[in-house]
N, CA, C and O of each residue as an XYZ file, in Angstrom:
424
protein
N     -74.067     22.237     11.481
C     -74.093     21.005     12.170
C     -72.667     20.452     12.267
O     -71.951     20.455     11.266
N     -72.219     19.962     13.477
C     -71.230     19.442     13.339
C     -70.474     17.971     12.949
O     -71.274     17.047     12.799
N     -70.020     17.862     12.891
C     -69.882     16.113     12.133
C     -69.022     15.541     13.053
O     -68.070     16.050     13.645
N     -69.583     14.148     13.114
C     -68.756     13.379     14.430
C     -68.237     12.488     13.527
O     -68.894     12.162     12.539
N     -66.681     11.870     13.828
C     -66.390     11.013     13.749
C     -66.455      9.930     14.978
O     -66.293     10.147     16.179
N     -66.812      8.396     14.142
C     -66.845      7.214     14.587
C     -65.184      6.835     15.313
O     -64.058      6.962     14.832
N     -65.590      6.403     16.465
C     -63.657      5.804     17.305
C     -63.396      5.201     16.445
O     -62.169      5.198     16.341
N     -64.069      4.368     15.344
C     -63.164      3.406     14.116
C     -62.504      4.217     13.352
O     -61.350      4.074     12.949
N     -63.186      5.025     13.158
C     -62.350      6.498     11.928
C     -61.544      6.970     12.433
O     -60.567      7.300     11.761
N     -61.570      7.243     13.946
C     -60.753      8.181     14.491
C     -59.287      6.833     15.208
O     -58.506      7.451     15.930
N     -59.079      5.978     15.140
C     -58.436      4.745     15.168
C     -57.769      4.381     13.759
O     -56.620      3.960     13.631
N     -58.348      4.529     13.101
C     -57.923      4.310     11.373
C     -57.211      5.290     10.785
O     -56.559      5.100      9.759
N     -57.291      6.499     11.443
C     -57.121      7.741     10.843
C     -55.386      7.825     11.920
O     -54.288      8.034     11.403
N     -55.608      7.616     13.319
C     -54.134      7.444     13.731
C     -53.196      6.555     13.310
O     -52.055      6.948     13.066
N     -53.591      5.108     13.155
C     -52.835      4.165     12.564
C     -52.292      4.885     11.535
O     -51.131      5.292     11.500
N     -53.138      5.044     10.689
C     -52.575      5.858      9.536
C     -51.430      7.032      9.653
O     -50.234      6.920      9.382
N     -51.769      7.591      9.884
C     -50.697      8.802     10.205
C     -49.321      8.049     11.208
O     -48.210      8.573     11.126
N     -49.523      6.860     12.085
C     -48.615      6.333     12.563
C     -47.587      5.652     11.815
O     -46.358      5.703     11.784
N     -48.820      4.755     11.000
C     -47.494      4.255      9.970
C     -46.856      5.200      9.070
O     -45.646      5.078      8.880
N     -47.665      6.357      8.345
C     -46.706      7.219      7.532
C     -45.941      7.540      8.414
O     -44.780      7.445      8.014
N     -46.029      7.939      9.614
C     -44.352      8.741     10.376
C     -43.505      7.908     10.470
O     -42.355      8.349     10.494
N     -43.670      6.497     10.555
C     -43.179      5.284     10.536
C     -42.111      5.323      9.457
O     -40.896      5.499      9.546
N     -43.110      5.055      8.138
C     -42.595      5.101      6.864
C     -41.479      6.038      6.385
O     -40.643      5.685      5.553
N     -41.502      6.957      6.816
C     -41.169      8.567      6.331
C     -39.410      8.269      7.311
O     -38.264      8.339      6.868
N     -39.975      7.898      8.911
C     -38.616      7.597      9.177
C     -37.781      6.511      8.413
O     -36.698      6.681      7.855
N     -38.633      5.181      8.524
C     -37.284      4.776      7.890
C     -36.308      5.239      6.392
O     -35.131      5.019      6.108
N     -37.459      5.990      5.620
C     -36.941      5.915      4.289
C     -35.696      7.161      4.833
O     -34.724      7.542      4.180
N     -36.009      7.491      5.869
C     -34.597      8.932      6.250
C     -33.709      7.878      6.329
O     -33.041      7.669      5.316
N     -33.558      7.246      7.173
C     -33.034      6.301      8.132
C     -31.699      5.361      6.972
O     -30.480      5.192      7.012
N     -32.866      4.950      6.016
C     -32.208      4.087      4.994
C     -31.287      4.908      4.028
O     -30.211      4.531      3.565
N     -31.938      6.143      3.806
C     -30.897      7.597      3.409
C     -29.884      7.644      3.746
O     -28.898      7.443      3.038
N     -29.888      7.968      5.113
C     -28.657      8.117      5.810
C     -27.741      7.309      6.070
O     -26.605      7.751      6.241
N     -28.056      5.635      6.184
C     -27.700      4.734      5.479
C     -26.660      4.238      4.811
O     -25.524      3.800      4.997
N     -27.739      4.540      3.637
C     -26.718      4.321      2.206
C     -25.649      5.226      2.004
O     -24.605      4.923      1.426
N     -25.978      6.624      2.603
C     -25.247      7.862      1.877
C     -23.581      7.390      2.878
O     -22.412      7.551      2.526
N     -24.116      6.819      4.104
C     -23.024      6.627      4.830
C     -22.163      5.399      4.436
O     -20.940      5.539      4.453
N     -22.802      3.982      4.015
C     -21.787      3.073      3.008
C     -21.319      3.257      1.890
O     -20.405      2.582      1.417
N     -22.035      4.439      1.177
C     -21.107      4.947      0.163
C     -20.029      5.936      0.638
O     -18.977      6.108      0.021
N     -20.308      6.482      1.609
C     -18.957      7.489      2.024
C     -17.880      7.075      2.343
O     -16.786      7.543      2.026
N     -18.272      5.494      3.474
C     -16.600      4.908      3.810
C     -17.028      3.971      2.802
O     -17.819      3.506      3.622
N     -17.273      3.138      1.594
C     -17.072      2.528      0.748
C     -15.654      3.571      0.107
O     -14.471      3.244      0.198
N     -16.127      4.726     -0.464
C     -15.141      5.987     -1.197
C     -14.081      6.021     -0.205
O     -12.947      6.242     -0.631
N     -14.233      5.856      0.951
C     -13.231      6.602      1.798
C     -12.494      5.335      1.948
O     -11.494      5.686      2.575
N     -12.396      3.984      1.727
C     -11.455      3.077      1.916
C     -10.865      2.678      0.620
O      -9.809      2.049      0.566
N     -11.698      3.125     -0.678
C     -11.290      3.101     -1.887
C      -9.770      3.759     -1.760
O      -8.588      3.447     -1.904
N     -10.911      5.282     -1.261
C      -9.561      6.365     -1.602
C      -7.645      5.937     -0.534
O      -6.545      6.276     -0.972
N      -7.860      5.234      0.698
C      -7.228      4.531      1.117
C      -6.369      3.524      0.658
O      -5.154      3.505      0.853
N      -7.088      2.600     -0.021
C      -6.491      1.316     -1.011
C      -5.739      2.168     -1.929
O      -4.525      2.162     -1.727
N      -6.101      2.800     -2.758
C      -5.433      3.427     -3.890
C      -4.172      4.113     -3.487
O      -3.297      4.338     -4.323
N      -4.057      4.422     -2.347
C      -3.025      5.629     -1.924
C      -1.634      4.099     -1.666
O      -0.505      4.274     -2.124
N      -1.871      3.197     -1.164
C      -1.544      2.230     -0.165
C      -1.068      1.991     -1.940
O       0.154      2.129     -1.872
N      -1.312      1.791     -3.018
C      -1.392      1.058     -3.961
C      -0.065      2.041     -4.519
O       0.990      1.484     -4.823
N      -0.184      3.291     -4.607
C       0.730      4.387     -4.998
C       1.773      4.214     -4.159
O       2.785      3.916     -4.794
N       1.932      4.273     -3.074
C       2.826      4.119     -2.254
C       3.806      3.025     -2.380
O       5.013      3.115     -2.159
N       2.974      1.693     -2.867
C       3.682      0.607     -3.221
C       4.696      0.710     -4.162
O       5.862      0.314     -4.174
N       3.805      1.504     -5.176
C       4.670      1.284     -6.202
C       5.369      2.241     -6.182
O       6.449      1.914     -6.673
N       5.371      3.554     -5.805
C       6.886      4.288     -5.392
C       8.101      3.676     -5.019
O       9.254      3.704     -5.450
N       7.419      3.030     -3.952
C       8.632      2.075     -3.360
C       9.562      1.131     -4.251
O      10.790      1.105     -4.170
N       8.938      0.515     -4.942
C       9.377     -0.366     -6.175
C      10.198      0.284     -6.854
O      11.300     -0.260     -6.923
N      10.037      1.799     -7.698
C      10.242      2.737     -8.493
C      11.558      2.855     -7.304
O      12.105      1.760     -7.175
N      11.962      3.586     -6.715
C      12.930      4.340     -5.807
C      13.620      3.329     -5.567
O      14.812      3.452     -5.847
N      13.138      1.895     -4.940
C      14.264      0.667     -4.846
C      14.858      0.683     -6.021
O      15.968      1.200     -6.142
N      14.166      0.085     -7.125
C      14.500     -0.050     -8.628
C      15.822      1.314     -9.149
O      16.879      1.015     -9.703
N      15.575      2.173     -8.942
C      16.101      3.621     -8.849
C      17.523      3.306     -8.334
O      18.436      3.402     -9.155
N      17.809      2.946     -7.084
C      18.369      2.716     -6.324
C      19.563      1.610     -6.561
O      20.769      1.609     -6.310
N      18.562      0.570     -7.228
C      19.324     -0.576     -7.515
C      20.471      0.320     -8.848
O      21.687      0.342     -9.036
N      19.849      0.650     -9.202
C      20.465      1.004    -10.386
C      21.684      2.116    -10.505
O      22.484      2.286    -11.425
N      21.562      2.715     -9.423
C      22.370      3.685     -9.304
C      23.504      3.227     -8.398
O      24.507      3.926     -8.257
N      23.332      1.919     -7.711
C      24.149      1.425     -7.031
C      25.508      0.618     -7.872
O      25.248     -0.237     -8.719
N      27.079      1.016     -7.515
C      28.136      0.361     -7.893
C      27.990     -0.813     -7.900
O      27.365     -1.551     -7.138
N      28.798     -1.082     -9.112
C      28.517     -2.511     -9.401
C      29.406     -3.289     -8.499
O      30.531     -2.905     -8.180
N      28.758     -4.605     -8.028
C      29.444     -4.832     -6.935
C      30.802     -5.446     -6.941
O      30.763     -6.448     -7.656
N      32.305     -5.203     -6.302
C      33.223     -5.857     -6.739
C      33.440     -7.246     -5.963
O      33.202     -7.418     -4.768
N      33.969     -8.267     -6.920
C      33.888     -9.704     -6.617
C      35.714    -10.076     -5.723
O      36.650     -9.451     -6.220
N      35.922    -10.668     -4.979
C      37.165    -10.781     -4.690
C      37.763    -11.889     -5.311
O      37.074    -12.903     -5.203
N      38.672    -12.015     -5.841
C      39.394    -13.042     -6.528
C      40.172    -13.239     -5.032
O      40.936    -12.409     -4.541
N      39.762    -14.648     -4.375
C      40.794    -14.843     -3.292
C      42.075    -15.406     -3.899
O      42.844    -15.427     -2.938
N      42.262    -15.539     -4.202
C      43.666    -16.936     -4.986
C      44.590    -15.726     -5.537
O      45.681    -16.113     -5.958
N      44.373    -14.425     -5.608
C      44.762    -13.312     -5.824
C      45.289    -12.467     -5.010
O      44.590    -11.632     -4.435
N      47.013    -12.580     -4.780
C      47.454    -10.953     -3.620
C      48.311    -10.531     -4.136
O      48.967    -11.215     -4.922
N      48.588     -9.316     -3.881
C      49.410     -8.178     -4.932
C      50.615     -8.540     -3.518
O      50.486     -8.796     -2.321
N      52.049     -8.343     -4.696
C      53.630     -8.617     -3.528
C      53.423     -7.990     -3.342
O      52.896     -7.287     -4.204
N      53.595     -7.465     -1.935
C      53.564     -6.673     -0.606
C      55.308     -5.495     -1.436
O      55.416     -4.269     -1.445
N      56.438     -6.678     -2.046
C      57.723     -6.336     -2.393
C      57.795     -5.491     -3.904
O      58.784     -4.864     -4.284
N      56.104     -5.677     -4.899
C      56.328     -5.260     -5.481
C      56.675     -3.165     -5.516
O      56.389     -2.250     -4.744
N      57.474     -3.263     -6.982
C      57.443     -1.191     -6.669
C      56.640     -0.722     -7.368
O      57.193      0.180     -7.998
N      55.164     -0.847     -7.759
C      54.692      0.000     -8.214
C      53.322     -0.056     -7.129
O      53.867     -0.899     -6.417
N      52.274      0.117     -6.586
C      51.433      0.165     -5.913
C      50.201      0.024     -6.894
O      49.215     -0.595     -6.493
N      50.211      0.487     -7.966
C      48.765      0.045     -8.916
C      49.165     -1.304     -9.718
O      49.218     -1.473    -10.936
N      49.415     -2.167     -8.719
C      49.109     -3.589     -9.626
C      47.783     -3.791     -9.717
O      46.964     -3.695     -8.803
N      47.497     -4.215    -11.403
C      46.238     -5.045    -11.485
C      47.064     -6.467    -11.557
O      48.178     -6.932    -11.314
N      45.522     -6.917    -12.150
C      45.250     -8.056    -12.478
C      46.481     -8.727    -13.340
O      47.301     -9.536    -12.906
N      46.413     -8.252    -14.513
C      47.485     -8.183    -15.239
C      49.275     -8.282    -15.417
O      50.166     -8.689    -16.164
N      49.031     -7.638    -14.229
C      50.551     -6.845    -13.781
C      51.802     -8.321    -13.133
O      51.884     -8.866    -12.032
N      52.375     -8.469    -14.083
C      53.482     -9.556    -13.443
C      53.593     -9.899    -12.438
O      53.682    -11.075    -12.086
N      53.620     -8.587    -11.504
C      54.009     -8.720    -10.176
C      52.892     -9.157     -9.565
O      53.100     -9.108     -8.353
N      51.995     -9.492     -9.757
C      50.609     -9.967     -9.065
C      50.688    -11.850     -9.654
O      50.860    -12.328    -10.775
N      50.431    -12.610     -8.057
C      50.566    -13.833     -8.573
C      49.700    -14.000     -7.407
O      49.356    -13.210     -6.528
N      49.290    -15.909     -7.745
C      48.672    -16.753     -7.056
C      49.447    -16.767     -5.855
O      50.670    -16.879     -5.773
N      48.337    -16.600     -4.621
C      49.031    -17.144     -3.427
C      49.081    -18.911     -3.184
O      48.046    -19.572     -3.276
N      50.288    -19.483     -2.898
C      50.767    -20.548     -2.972
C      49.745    -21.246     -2.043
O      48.957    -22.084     -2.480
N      49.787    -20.874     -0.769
C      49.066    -21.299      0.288
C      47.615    -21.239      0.262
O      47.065    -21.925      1.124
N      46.820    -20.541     -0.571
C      45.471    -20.199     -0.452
C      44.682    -21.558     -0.866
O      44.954    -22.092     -1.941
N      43.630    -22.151      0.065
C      43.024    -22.911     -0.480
C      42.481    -23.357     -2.238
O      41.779    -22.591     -2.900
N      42.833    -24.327     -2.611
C      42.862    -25.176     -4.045
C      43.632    -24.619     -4.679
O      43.165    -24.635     -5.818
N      45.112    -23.803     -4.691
C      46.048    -23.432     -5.155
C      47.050    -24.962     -5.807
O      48.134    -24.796     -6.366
């Protein structure tokens, strides 16, 4: 004998199966999703961090830099070596090195 289903069963029985395909998609849906805000979540991490290294290289190599750089020399204006003196390595020191008369607050 064969068995009939009632249009209510056979109505109940599609709903059903409609909403599971329903269901089934979104939970893909929400999968794919998440898996994808965690990927560029990681992938802007991994970004920031690089941006963060980079910084501080820069710091490091300026710093580096600073340091390796001559110390800077200051000009004593009120200071000119005689043009008349005879030795050419006058310092500071050196007799022949005097105040210029004319130089402002002399």
């Amino acid at each position: 004998m064969k068995e009939r289903l009632s249009k209510a069963e056979i109505r109940k029985d599609a709903v059903q199966n409609t909403v599971e395909a329903a269901a089934s998609t979104v939970g893909q849906v929400a999968t794919i999703l998440t898996s994808a805000v965690k990927d560029v979540a990681g992938t802007v991490g991994g970004l920031a961090t690089e941006l963060f290294e980079i910084r501080e290289a820069a710091r490091r190599a300026s710093a580096d830099q600073d340091d390796d750089a001559p110390a800077a020399v200051t000009a004593d204006l009120d200071v000119h070596l005689d043009p008349d003196a005879a030795s050419g390595a006058a310092v500071v020191t050196d007799p022949e090195v005097h105040p210029d008369p004319g130089a402002p607050g002399a």
